[in-house]
C-alpha positions in Angstrom: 7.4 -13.3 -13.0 9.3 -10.4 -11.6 12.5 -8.6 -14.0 16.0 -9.8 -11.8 18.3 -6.6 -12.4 20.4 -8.1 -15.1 17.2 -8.3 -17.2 16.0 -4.9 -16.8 19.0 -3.2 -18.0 18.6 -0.4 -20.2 21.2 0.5 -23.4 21.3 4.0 -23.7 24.1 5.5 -26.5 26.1 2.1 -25.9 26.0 2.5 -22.2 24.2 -0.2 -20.0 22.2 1.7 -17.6 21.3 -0.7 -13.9 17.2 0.2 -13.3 16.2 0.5 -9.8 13.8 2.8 -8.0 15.1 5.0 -4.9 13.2 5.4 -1.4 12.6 9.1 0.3 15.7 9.3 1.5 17.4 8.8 -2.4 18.5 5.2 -1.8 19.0 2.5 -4.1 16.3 -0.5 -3.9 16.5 -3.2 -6.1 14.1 -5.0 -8.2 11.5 -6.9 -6.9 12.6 -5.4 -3.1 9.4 -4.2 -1.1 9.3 -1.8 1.2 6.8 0.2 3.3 5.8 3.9 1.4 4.1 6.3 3.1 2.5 8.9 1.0 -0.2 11.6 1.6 -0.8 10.0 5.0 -1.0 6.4 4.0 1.3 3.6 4.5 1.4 0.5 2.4 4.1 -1.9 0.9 5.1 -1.3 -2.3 7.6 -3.6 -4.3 10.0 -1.8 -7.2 8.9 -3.0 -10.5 9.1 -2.1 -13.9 6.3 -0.8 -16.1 7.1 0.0 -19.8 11.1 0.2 -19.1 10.6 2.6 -16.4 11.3 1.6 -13.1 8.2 2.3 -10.4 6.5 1.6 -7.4 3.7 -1.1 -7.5 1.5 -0.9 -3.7 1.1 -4.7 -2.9 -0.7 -4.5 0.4 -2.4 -2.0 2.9 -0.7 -1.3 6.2 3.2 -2.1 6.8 5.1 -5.2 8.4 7.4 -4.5 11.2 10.1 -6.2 12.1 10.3 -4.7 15.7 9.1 -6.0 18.7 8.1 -3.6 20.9 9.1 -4.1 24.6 9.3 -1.8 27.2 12.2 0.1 28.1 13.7 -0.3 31.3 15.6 3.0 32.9 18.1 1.8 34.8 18.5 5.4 36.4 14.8 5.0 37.2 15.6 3.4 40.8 13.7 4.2 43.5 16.5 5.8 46.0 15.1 4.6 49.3 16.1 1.5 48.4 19.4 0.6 49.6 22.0 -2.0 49.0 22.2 -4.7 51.2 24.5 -4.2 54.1 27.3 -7.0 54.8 
């Protein structure tokens, strides 16, 4: 069973301190939120967890989900001119 938030707070000199772990970019993820890492050339999803009250990254699988579809992209500007509109 995974620490929720409230559970993994920290007491330091009287202060409750929120643990969470941060992605490249310096953002706050949660507990128990995964994410895809990619580090030295690898990706992988890794969930934040706690290991001996420090928060860290735990890889849970190889590879990374994505949550695009890829389709292709029309150009609407990519017309072929010698194609007219109909004439009325």
């Amino acid at each position: 069973m995974l620490p929720t938030p409230a559970l993994a707070d920290a007491t330091i000199g009287g202060k409750t301190v929120d643990c969470y772990c941060t992605d490249r970019a310096g953002g706050r993820i949660e507990l128990g939120e995964t994410i895809c890492l990619q580090v030295d050339g690898r990706m992988f999803m890794a969930q934040c967890q706690m290991s001996l009250n420090v928060p860290m990254w735990r890889k849970v699988s190889d590879g990374c989900l994505s949550s695009q579809i890829r389709q292709p992209r029309l150009d609407p500007l990519a017309v072929d001119p010698r194609i007219a509109a109909p004439k009325s």
